[in-house]
N, C-alpha and C positions, 0 to 999 in steps of 0.2 A: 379355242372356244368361239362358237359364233355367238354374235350378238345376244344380250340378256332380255331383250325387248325389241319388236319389229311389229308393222301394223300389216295384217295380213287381209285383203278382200278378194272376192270371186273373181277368177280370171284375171289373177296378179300371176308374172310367171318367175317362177321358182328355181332354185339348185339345189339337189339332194348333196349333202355335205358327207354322207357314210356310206358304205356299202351296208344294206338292209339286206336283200334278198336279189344278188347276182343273179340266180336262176329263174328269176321273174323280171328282170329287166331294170333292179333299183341299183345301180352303182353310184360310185362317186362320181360327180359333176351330169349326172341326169339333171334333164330340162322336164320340168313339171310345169302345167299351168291348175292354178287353184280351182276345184267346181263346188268344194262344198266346206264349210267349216263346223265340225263336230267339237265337242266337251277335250277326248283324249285325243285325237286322231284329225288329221285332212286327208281331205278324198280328192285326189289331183287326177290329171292326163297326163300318161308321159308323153310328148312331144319329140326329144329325141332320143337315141339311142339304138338298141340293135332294131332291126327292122321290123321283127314279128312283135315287137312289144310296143310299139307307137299308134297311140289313139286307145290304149288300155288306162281304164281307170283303176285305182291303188289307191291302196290307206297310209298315211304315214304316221305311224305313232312315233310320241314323246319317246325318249329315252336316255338312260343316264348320261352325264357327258361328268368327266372328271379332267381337273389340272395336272399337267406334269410337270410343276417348275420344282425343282428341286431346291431353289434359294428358300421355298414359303414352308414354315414348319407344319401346315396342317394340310391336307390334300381335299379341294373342296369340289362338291359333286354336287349338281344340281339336273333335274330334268325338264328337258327341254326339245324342242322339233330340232331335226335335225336339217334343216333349211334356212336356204339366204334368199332376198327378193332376187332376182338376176335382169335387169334392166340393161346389164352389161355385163361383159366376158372377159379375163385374164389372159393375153397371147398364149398362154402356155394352155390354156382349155379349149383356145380356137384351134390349135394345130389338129390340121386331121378334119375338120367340120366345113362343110358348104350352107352358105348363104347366100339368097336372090339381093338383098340390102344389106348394106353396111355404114352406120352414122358415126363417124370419129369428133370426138369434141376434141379443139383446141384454144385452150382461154387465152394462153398466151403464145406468142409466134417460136416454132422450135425449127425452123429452116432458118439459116446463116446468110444466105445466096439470095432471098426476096421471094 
C-alpha cells in the first residue's frame, strides 16, 4: 500500500504505482509530472515510457487499494491515487532507462579502499 498522506503540487514528478490503462501508456513505474490538481483526479504529463505516449497529458483517478496480509482478521480497503512523489528511483526501475544526470546521495562512507 503506498502512503496514506503525501503533499502533492504543480510540477511535483510522480510514479504511477498500477497499471491503469497499458494501452494508453499508464503502466506501472510510469514517470508523471503533476500539471493540474482536481477534486477526484490529477491531470499529469507522462514523461517517460513508450515513445508515442510522452508529452500526453492523463487523468489519474483515486481508486480502490486493498490489504493482503493474511495475519489481519478484517481486510481494509480504502481509496486513494495510485502515486508516489519520485525525486528518486529503485535500481530495479533504473534498469533499462537513460539518463543525461544522475545525483547519488551518500551520508555515510560505503567504499572500504578510501
Amino acid at each position: 500500500m503506498p502512503r496514506h498522506t503525501f503533499r502533492l503540487k504543480v510540477g511535483a514528478p510522480v510514479m504511477l504505482l498500477r497499471n491503469l490503462a497499458t494501452h494508453k501508456g499508464l503502466a506501472n513505474g510510469t514517470r508523471l509530472i503533476v500539471e493540474a490538481l482536481r477534486d477526484r483526479v490529477v491531470q499529469a504529463k507522462i514523461v517517460t515510457g513508450a515513445a508515442e505516449y510522452v508529452g500526453t497529458s492523463v487523468l489519474i483517478p483515486r481508486i480502490s487499494l486493498s490489504t493482503n496480509d493474511a495475519g489481519l482478521p478484517v481486510k481494509f480497503v480504502r481509496r486513494q491515487l495510485p502515486l508516489r512523489l519520485a525525486f528518486a528511483v529503485s535500481i530495479n526501475k533504473l534498469q533499462g532507462q537513460t539518463y543525461d544526470k544522475v545525483g547519488v546521495y551518500l551520508p555515510r562512507p560505503v567504499f572500504s579502499h578510501g
